[in-house]
ROKE-254203 format. One record per residue (C-alpha): residue number from 1; residue in three letters; y negated, x negated, z negated. Coordinates in steps of 0.25 Angstrom, whole numbers, m for minus. Example, Ala and Ser with C-alpha at 12.3 -4.5 7.8 and 13.67 -1.06 7.14 Angstrom:
<nodes>
<node><fiza>1</fiza><marmar>ALA</marmar><py>18</py><px>m49</px><pz>m31</pz></node>
<node><fiza>2</fiza><marmar>SER</marmar><py>4</py><px>m55</px><pz>m29</pz></node>
</nodes>
This chain:
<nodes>
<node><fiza>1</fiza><marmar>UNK</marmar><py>m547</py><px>m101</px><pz>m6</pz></node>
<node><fiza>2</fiza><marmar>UNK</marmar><py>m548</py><px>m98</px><pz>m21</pz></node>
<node><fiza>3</fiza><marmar>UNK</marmar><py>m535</py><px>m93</px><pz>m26</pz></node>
<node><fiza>4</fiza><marmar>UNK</marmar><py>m531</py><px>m89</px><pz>m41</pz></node>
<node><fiza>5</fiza><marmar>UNK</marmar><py>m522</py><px>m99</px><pz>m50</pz></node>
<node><fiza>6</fiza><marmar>UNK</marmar><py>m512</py><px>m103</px><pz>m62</pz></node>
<node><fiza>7</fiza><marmar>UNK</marmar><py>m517</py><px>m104</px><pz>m75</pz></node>
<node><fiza>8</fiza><marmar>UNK</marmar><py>m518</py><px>m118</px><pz>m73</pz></node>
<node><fiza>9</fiza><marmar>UNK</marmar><py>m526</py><px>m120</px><pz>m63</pz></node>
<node><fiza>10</fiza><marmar>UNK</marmar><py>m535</py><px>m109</px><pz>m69</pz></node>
<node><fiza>11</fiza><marmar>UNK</marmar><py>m549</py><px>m114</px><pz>m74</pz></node>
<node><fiza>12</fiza><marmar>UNK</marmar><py>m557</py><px>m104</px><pz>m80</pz></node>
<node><fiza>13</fiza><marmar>UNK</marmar><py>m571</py><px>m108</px><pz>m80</pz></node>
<node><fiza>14</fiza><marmar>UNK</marmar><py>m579</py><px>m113</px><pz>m93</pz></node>
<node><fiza>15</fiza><marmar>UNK</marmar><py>m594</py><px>m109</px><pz>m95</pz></node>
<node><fiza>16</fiza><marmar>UNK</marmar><py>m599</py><px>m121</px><pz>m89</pz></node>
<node><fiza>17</fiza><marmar>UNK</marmar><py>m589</py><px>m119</px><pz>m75</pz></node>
<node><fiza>18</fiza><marmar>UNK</marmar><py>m590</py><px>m110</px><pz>m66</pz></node>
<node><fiza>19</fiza><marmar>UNK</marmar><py>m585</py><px>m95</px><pz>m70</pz></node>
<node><fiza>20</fiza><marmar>UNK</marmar><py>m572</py><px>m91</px><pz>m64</pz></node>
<node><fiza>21</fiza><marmar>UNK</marmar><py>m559</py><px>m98</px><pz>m62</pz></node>
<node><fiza>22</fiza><marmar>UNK</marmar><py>m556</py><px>m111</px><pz>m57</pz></node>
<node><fiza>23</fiza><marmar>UNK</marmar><py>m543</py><px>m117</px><pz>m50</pz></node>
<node><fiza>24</fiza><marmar>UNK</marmar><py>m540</py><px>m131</px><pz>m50</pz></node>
<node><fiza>25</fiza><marmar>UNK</marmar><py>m525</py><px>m133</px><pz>m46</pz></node>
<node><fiza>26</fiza><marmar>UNK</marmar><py>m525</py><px>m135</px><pz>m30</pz></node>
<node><fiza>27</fiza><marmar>UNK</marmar><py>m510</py><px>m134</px><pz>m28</pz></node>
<node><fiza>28</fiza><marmar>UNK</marmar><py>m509</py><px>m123</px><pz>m38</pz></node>
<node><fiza>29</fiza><marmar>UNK</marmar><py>m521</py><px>m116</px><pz>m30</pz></node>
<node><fiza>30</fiza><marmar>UNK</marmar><py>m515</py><px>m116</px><pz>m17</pz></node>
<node><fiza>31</fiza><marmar>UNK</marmar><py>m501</py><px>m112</px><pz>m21</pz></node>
<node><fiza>32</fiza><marmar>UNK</marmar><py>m509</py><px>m100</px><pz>m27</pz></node>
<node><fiza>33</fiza><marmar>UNK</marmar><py>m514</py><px>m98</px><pz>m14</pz></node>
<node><fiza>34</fiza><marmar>UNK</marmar><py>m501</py><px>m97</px><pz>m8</pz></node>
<node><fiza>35</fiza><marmar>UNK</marmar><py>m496</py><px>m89</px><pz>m18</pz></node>
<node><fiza>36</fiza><marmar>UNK</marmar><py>m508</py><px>m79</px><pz>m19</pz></node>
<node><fiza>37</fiza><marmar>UNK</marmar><py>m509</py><px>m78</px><pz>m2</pz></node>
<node><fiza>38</fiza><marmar>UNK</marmar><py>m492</py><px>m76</px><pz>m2</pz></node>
<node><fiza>39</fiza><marmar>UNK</marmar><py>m492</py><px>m88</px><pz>5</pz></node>
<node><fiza>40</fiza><marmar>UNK</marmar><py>m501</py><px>m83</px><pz>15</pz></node>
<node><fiza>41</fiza><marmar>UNK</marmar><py>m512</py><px>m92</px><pz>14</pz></node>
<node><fiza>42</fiza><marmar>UNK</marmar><py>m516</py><px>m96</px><pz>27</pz></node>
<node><fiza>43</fiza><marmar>UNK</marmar><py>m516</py><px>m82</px><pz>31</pz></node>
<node><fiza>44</fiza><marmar>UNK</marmar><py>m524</py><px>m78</px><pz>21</pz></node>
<node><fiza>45</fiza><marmar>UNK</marmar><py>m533</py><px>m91</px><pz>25</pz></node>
<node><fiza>46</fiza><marmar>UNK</marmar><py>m534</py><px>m86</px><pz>39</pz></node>
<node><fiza>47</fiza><marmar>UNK</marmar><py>m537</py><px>m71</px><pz>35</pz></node>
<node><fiza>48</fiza><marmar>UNK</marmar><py>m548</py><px>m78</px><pz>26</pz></node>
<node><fiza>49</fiza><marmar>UNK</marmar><py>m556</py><px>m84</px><pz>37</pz></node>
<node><fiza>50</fiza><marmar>UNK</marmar><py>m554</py><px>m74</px><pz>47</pz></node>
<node><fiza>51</fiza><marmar>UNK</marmar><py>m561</py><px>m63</px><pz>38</pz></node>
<node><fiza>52</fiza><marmar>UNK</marmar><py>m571</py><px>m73</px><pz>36</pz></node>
<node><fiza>53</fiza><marmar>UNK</marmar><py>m576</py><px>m73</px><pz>50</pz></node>
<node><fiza>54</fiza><marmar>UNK</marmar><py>m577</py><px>m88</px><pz>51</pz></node>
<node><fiza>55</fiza><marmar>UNK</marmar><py>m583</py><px>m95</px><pz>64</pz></node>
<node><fiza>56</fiza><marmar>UNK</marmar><py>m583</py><px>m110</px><pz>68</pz></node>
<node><fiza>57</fiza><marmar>UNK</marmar><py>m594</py><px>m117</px><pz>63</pz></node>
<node><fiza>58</fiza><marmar>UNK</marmar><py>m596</py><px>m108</px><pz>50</pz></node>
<node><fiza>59</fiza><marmar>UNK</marmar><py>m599</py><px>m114</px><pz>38</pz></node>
<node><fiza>60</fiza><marmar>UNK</marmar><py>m589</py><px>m109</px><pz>27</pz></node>
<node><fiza>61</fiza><marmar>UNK</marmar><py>m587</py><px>m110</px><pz>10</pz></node>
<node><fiza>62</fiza><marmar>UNK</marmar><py>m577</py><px>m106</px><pz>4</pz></node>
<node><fiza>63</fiza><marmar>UNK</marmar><py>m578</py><px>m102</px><pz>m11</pz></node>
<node><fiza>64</fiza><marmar>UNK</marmar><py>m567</py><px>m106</px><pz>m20</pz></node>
<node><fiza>65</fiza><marmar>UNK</marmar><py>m560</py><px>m115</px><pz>m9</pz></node>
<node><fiza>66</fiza><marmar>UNK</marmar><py>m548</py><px>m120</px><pz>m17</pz></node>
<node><fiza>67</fiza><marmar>UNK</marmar><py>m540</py><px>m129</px><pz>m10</pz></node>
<node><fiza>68</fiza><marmar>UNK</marmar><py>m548</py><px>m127</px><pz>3</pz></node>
<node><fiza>69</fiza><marmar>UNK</marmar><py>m538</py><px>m121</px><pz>13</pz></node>
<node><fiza>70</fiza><marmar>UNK</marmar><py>m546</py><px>m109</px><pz>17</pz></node>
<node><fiza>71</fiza><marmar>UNK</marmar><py>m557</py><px>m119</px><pz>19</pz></node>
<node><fiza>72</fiza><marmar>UNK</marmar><py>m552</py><px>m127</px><pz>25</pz></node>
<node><fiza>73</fiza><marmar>UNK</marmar><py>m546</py><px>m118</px><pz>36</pz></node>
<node><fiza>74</fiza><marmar>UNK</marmar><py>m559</py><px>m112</px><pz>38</pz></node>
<node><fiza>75</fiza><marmar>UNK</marmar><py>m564</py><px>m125</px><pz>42</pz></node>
<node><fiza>76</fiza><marmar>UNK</marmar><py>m553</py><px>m127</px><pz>53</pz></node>
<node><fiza>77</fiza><marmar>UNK</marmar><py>m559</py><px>m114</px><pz>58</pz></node>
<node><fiza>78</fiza><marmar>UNK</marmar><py>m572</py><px>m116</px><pz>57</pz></node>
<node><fiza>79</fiza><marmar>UNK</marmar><py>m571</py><px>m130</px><pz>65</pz></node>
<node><fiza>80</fiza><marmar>UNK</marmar><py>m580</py><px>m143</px><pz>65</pz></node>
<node><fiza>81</fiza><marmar>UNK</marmar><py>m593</py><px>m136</px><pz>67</pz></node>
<node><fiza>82</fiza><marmar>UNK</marmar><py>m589</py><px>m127</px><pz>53</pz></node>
<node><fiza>83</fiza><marmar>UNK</marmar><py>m591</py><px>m131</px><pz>40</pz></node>
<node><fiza>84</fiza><marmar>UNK</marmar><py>m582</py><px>m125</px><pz>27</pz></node>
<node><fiza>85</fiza><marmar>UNK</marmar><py>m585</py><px>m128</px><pz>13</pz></node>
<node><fiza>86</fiza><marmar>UNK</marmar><py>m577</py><px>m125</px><pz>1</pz></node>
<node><fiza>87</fiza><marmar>UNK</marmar><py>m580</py><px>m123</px><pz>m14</pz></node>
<node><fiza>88</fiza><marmar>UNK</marmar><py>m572</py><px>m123</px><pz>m28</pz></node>
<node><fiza>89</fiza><marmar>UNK</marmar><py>m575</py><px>m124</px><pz>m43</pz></node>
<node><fiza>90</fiza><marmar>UNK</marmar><py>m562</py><px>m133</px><pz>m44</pz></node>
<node><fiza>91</fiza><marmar>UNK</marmar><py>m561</py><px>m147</px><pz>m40</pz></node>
<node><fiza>92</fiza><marmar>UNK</marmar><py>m547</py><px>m149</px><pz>m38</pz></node>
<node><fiza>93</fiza><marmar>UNK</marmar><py>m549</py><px>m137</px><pz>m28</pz></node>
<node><fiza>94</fiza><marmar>UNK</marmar><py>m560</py><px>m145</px><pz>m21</pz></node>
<node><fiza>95</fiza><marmar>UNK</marmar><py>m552</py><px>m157</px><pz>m21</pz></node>
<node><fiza>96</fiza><marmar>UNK</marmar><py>m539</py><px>m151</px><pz>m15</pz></node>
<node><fiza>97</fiza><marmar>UNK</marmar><py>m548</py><px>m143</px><pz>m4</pz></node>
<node><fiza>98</fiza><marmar>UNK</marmar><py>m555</py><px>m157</px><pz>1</pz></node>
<node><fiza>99</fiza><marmar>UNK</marmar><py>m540</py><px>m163</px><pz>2</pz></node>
<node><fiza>100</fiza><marmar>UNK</marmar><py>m533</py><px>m150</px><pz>9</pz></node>
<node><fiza>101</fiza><marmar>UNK</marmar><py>m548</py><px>m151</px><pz>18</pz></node>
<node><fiza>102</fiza><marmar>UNK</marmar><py>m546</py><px>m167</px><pz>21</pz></node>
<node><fiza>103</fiza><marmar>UNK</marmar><py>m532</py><px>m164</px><pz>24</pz></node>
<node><fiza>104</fiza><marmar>UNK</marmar><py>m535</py><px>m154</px><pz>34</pz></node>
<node><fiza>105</fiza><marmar>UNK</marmar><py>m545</py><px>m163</px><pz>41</pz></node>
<node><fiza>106</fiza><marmar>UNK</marmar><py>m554</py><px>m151</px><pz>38</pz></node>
<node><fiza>107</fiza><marmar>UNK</marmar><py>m567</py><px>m154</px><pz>32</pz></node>
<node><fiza>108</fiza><marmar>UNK</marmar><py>m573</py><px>m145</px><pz>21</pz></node>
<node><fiza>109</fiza><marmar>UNK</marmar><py>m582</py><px>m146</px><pz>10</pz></node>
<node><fiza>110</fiza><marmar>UNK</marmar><py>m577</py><px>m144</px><pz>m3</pz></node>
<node><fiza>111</fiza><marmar>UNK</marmar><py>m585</py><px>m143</px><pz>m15</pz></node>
<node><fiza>112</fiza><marmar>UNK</marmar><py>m583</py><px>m140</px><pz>m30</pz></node>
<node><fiza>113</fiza><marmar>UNK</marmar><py>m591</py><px>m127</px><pz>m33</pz></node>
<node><fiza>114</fiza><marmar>UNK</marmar><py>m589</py><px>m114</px><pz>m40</pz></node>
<node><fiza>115</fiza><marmar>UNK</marmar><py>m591</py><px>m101</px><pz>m32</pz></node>
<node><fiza>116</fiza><marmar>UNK</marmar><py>m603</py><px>m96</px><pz>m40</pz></node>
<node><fiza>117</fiza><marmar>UNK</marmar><py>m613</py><px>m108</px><pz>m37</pz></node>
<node><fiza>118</fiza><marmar>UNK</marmar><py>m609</py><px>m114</px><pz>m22</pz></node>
<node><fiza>119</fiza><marmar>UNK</marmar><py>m616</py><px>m126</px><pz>m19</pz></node>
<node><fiza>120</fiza><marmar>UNK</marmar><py>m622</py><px>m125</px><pz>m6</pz></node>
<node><fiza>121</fiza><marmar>UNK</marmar><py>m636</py><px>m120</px><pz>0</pz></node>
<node><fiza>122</fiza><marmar>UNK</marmar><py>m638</py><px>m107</px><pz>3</pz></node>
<node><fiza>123</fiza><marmar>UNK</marmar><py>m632</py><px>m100</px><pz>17</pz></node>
<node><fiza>124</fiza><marmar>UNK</marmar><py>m622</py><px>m111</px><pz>21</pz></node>
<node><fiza>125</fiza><marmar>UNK</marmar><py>m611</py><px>m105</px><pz>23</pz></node>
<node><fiza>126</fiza><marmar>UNK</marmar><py>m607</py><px>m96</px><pz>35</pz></node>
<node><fiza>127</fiza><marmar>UNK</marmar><py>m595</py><px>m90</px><pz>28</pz></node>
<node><fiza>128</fiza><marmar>UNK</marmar><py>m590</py><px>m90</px><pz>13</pz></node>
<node><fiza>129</fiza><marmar>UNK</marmar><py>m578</py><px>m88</px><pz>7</pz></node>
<node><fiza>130</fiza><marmar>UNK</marmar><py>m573</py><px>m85</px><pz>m5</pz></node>
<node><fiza>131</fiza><marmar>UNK</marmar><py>m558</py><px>m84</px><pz>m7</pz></node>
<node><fiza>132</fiza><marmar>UNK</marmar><py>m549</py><px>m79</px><pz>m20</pz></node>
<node><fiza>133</fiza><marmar>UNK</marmar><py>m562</py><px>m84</px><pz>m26</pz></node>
<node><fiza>134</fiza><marmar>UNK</marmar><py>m570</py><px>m73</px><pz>m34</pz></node>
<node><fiza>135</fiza><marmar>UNK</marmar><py>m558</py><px>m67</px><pz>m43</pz></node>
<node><fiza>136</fiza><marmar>UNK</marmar><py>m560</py><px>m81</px><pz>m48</pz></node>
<node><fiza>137</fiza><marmar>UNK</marmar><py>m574</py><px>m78</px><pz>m54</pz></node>
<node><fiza>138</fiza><marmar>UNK</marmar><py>m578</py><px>m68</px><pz>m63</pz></node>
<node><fiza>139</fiza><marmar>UNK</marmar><py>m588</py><px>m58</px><pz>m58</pz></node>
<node><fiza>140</fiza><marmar>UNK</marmar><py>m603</py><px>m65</px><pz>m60</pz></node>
<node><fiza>141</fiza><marmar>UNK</marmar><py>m595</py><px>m79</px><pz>m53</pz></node>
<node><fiza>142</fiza><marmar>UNK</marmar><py>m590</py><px>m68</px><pz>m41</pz></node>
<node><fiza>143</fiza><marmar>UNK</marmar><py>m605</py><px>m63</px><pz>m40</pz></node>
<node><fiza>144</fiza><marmar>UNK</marmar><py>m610</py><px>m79</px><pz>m42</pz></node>
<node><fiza>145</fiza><marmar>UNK</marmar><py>m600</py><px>m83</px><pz>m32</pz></node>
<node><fiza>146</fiza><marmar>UNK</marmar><py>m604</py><px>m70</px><pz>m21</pz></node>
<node><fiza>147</fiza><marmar>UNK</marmar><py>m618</py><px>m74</px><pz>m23</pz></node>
<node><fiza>148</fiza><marmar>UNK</marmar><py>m615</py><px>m89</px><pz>m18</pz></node>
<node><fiza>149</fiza><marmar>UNK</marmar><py>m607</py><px>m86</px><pz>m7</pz></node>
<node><fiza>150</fiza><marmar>UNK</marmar><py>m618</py><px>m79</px><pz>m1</pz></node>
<node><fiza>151</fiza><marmar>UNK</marmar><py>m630</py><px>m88</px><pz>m4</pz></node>
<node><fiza>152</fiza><marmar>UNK</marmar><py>m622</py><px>m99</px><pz>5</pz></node>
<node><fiza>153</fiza><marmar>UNK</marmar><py>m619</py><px>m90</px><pz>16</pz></node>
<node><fiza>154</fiza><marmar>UNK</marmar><py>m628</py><px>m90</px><pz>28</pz></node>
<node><fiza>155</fiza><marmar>UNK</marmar><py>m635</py><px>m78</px><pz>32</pz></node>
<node><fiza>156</fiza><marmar>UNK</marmar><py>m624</py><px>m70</px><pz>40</pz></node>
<node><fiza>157</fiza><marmar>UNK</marmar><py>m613</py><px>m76</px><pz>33</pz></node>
<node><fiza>158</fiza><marmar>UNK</marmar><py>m600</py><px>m72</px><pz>27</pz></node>
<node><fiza>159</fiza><marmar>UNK</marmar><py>m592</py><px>m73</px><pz>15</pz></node>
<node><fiza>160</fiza><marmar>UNK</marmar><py>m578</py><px>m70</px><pz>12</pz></node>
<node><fiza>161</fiza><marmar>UNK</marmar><py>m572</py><px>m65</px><pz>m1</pz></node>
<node><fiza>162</fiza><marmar>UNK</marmar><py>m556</py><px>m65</px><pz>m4</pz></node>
<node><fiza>163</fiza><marmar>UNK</marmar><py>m551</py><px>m59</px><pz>m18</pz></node>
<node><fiza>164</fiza><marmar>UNK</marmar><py>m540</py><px>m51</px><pz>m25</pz></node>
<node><fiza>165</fiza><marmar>UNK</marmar><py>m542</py><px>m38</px><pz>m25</pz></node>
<node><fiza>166</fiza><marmar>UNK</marmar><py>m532</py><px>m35</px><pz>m37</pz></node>
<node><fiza>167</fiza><marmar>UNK</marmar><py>m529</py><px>m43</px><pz>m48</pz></node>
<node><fiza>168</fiza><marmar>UNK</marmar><py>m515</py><px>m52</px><pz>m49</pz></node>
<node><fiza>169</fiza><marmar>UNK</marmar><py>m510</py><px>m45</px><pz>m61</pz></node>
<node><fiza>170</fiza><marmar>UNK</marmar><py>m508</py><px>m31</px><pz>m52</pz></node>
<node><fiza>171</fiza><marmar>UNK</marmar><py>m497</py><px>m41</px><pz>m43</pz></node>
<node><fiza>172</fiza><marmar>UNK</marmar><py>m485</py><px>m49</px><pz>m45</pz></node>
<node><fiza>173</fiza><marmar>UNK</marmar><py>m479</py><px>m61</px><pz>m39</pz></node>
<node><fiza>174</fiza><marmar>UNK</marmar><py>m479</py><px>m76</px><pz>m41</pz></node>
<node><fiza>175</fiza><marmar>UNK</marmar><py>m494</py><px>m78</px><pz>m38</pz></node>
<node><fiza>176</fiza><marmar>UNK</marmar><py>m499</py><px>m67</px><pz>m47</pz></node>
<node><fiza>177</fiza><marmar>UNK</marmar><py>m489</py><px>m71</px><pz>m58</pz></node>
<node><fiza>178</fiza><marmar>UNK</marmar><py>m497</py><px>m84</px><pz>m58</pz></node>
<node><fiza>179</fiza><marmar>UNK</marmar><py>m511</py><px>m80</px><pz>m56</pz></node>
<node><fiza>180</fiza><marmar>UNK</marmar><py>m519</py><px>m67</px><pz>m60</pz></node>
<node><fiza>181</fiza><marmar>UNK</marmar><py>m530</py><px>m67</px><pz>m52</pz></node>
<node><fiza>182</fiza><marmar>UNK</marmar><py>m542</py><px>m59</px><pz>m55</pz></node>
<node><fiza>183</fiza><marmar>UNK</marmar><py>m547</py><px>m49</px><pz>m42</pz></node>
<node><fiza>184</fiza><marmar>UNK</marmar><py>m561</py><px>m46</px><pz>m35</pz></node>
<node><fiza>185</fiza><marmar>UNK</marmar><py>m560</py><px>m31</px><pz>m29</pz></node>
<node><fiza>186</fiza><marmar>UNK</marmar><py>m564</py><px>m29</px><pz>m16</pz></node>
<node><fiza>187</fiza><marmar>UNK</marmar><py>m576</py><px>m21</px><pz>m18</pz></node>
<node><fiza>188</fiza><marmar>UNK</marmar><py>m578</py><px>m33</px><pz>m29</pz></node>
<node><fiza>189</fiza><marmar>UNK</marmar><py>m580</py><px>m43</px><pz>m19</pz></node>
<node><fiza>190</fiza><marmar>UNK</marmar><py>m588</py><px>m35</px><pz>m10</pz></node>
<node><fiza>191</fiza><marmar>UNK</marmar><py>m597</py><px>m32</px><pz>m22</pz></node>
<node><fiza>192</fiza><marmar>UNK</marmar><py>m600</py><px>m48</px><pz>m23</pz></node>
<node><fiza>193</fiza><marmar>UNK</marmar><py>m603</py><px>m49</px><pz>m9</pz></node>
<node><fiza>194</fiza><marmar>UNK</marmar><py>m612</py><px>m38</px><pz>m6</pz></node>
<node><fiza>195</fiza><marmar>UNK</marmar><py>m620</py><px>m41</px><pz>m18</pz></node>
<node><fiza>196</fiza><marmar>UNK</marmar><py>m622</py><px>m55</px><pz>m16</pz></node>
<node><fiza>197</fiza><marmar>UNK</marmar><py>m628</py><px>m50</px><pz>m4</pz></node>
<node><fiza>198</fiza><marmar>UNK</marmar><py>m618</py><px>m51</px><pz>5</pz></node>
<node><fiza>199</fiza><marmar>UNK</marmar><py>m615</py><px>m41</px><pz>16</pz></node>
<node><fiza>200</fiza><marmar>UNK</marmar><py>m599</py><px>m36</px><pz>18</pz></node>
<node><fiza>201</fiza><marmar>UNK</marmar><py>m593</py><px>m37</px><pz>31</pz></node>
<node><fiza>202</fiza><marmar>UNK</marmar><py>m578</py><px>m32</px><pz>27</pz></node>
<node><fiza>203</fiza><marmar>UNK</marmar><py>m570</py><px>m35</px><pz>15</pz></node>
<node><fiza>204</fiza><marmar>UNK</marmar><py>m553</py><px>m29</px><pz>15</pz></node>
<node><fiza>205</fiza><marmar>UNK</marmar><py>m540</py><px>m35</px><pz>11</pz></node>
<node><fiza>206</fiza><marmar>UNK</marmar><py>m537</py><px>m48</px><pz>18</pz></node>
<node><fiza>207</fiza><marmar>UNK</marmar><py>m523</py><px>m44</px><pz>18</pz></node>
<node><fiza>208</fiza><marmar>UNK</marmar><py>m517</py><px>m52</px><pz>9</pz></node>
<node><fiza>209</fiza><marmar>UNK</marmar><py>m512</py><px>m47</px><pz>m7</pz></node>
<node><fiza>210</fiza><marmar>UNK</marmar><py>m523</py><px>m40</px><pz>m12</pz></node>
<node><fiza>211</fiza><marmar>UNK</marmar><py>m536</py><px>m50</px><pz>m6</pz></node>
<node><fiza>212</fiza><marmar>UNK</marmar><py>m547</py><px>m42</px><pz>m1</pz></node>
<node><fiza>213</fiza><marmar>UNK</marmar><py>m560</py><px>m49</px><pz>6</pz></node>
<node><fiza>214</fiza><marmar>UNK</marmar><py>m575</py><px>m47</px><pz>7</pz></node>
<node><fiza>215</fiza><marmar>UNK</marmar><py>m581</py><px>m51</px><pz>19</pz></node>
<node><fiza>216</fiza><marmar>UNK</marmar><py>m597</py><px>m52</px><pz>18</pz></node>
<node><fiza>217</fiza><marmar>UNK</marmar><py>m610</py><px>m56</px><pz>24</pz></node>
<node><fiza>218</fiza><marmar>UNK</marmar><py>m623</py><px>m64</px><pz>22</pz></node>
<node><fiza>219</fiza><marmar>UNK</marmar><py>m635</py><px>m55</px><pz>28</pz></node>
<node><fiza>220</fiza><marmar>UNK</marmar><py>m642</py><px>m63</px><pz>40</pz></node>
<node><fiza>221</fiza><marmar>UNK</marmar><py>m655</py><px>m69</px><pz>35</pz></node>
<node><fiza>222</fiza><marmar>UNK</marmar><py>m666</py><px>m59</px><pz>39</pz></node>
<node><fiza>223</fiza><marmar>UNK</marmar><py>m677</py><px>m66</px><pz>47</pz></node>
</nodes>
């Protein structure tokens, strides 16, 4: 689960990086968590995986994994016959999400990729997730990063997107004094999916601040 940062554990890309932001301070990422879920992380985990719609044995990514706790939970779920992978540009995130995932005796691939170019093959991936990722990256990396999603999504597959609504300068409070997050309307998101060719199943509030979902599918292969 991607999640916004200080000033100091902000990166914002060169021409010859990846556009967007990237986060390389793990503990200062998952204190940000905390503080941006109100402490309410592993709800908002669960909520996560539920609108999700996962099923033992599925094949999962998640885009933007940060320290891996989402992935990793969704790999408990999944079981031994399931497979989760995780991506992020940053390789302090990816090294902190392999130590959380040996820790846990869960295993997960983790690699170092940004969300506009994955590195898998085509149709992989049961389910996709994309967590407080897009209002990381500006609009072409949001359309980039939709495009990708569902070219490594099976045929009837299903990806899941999580974002701000509203932008942290319209709120208080200790997390928002020290991040300002950007934000991804909900139509926004739904807008990315559809027109990477993706079909919307639901899309709401998930219940939590001002996060909204999308929920959307890959079209079955016509024979």
């Amino acid at each position: 689960m991607s999640t916004p940062s200080g000033a100091d554990s902000l990166e914002h890309s060169h021409a010859a990086s990846p556009p967007g932001i990237l986060l390389h301070a793990p503990r200062h990422y998952d204190l940000q968590v905390w503080l941006a879920t109100g402490g309410r992380e592993a709800w908002l985990r669960e909520r996560i995986l539920r609108f999700a719609r996962l099923a033992p044995g599925e094949a999962m990514l998640d885009v933007g994994c940060g320290t891996g706790t989402l992935a990793i939970a969704a790999g408990r779920l999944l079981g031994p016959a399931g497979k989760v992978c995780g991506i992020d540009a940053a390789p302090e995130m990816v090294e902190a999400a392999r130590a959380k995932a040996r820790k846990a005796g869960v295993e997960i691939d983790f690699q170092e990729a940004p969300a506009q170019s994955l590195p898998f093959a085509d149709a992989q991936f049961d389910v996709v997730t994309a967590t407080l990722v897009l209002h990381h990256l500006p609009r072409p990396g949001r359309e980039a990063c939709a495009r990708e999603m569902a070219r490594v999504l099976k045929p009837g597959g299903r990806v899941l997107a999580v974002d701000f609504a509203t932008s942290s300068q319209t709120h208080g409070g200790l997390f928002h004094r020290l991040h300002r997050h950007g934000r991804v309307k909900l139509s926004d998101i739904v807008d990315l999916m559809t027109g990477a060719g993706l079909t919307l199943i639901e899309s709401g509030p998930v219940g939590l601040r001002d996060l909204n979902y999308v929920l959307a599918a890959k079209p079955e292969a016509v024979a």
